[in-house]
N, C-alpha and C positions, 0 to 999 in steps of 0.2 A: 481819681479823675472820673468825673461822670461822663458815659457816652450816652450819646443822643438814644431813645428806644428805634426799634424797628422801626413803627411805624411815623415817629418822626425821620427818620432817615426816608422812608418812602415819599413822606409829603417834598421833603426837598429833593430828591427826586424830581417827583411829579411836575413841581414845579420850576426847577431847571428845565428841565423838555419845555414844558409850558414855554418859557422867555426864549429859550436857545430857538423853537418851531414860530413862533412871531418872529422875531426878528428876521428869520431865514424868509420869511414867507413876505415880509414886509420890504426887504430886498430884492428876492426875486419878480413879485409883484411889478416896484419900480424899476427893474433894469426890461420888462417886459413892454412898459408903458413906454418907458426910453425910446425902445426899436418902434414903437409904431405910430408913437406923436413927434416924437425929436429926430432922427435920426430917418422914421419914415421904413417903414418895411423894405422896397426897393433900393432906399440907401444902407441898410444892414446889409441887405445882399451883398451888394457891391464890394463892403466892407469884405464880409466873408469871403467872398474872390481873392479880395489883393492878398488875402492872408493865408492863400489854399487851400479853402474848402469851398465846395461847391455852394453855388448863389441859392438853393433849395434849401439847404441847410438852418439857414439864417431864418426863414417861416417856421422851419420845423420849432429852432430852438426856442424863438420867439413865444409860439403857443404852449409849450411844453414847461417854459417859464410861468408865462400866466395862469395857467390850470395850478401847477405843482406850486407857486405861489399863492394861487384863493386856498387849496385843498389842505396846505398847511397852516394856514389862519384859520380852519375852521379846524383842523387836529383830524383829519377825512386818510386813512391808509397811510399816514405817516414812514412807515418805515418804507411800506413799497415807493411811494414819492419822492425819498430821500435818493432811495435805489434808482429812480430812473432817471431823477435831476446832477445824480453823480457822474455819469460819464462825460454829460454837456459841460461841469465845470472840469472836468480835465483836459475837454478839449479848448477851453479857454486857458488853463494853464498852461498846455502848450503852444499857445499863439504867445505868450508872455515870457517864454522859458527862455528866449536866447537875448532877450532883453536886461538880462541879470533880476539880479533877486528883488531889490527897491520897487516899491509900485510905481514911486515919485520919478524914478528913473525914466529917459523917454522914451514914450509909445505905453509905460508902466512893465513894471518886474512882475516876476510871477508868486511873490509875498503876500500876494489879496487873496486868487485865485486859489493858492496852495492853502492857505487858512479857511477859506471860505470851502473846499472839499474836506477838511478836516471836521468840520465845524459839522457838515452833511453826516459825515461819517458816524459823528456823535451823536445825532441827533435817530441816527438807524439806531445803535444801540439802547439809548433812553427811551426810546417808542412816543406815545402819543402826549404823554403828562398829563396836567390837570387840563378842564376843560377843554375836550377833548368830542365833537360830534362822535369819532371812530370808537370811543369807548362806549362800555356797557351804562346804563344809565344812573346805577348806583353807582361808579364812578366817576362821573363825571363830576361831581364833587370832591373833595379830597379832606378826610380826616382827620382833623390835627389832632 
């Protein structure tokens, strides 16, 4: 059986981080634009309230989405970003937690939320991937 060489196994890699850090970034992006064209900053708040957390909150998380969403689409501090966008989805996991597991479920389950901190998590681990501004510049290319 042939195994991939190293530095194929790095390209994929690289380029896992690459799709998993867009995708994250193109999520968080849109659930940021959500709170502030859809839903309306004020009406997030509010949101925030019925659900226990203070009506502040909701701005915090709002911006901390948008930044930590452009910053992963450009691959900018990846791992710190992941680190500081993880506790905000925990604490949407637990607005979903006593809703049962199903997202479909109503109000939604905590099976998005709990994936989508999972997915952060990995994305710490892999670092920046291929193109990547937070890489060195000979990297930002990748090797095949």
């Amino acid at each position: 059986m042939n195994r991939p060489s190293v530095a194929a196994q790095t390209a994929n890699a690289d380029f896992a981080a690459l799709l998993l850090r867009i995708a994250l970034g193109v999520l968080y992006l849109a659930h940021s634009l959500q709170k502030i064209f859809v839903f309306t900053l004020p009406g997030a708040a509010q949101f925030f309230v019925s659900v226990g957390f203070p009506g502040w909150l909701a701005y915090v998380t709002t911006f901390v989405e948008l930044f930590g969403g452009i910053a992963l689409l450009l691959g900018v501090q990846v791992r710190w970003i992941v680190l500081v966008l993880l506790p905000f989805m925990l604490g949407a996991l637990s607005v979903h937690f006593h809703n049962g597991w199903g997202f479909a479920s109503p109000n939604g389950g905590w099976e998005y939320p709990a994936f989508w901190a999972a997915a952060l998590a990995v994305q710490s681990l892999l670092g920046n991937g291929a193109f990547a501004l937070g890489r060195a510049p000979a990297q930002r290319l990748v090797k095949l």
